[in-house]
C-alpha positions as CSV (number, residue, x, y, z in Angstrom):
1,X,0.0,0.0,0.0
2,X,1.3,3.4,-0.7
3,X,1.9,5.7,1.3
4,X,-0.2,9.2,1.2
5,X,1.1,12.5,2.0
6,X,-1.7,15.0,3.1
7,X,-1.8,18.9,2.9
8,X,-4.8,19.9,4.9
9,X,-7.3,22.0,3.1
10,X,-7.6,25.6,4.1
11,X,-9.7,24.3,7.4
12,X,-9.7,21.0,9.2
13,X,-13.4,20.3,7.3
14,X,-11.8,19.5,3.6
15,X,-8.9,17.6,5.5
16,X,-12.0,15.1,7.3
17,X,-13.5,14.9,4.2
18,X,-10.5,13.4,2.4
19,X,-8.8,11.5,5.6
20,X,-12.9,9.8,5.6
21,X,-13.4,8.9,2.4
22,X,-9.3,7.6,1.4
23,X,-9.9,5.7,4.7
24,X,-13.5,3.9,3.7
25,X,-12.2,3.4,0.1
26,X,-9.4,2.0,1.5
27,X,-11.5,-0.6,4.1
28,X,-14.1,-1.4,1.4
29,X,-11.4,-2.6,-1.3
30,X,-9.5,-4.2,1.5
31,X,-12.0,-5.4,4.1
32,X,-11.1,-6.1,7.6
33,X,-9.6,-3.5,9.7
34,X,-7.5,-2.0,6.9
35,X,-7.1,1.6,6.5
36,X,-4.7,4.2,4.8
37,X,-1.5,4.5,5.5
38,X,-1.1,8.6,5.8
39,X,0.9,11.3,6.8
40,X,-0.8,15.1,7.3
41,X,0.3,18.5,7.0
42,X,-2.3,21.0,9.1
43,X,-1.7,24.6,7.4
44,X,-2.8,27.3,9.9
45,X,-5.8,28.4,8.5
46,X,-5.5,32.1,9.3
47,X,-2.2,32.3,8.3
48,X,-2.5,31.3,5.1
49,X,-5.9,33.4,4.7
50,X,-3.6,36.7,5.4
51,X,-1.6,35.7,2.3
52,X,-4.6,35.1,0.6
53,X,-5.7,38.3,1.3
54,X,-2.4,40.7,0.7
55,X,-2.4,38.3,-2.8
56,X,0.4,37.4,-2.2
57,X,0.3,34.1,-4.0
58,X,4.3,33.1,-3.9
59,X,4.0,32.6,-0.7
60,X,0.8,30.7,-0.7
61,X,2.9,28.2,-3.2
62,X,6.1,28.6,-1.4
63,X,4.0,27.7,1.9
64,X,2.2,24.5,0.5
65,X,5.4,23.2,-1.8
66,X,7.7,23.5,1.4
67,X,5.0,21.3,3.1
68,X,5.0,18.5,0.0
69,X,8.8,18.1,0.3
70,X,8.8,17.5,3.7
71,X,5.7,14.7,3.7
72,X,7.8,13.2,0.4
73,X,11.2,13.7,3.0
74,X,9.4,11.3,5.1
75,X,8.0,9.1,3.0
76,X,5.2,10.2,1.2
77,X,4.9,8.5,-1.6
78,X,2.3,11.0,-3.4
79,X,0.6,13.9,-2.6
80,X,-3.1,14.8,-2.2
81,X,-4.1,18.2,-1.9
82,X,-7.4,18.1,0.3
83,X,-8.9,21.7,-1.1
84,X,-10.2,22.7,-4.1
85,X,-8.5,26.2,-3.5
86,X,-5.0,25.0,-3.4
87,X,-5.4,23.0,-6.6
88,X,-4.3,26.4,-8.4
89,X,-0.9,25.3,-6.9
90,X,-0.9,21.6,-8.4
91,X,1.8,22.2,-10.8
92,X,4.2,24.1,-8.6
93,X,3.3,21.2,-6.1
94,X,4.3,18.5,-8.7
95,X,7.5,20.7,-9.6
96,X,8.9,20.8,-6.4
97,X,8.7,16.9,-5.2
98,X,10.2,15.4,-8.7
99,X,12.4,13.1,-8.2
């Protein structure tokens, strides 16, 4: 089983949603007691939310990229970003953890 690296969404909600459903996918192919194997980055919601704000979007990216690399550091073996709002930075995302 792989090994999923996290980065909460912009509150803890979109991070239950995701941890919930990877982990019932997960039992249901599985069966038993099975569940993901995971590791989570929690952003500070109101931190991020000033950057938002000042638009300053560089370090939005530099914020959530610095967080990939360290989940792949540890052994993430992919990364799931668990907002829709941080999908804009997908491609930096994907950038920074190549191998």
């Amino acid at each position: 089983m792989r090994v999923l690296g996290l980065l909460g969404g912009t509150t803890y909600n979109a991070t239950l949603l995701y941890y919930k459903q990877i982990n019932a996918y997960v039992q249901n192919r599985l069966g038993g007691g099975h569940s993901s194997k995971l590791l989570l980055h929690s952003f500070d919601h109101a931190e991020l939310f000033s950057f938002f704000q000042a638009g300053n979007y560089n370090e939005v990216s530099r914020q959530i990229c610095t967080a990939a690399k360290n989940l792949k550091s540890i052994g993430a073996e992919a990364i799931v970003l668990c907002v829709n709002t941080n999908h804009r930075w997908a491609e930096d995302v994907e950038s920074a953890t190549a191998n």
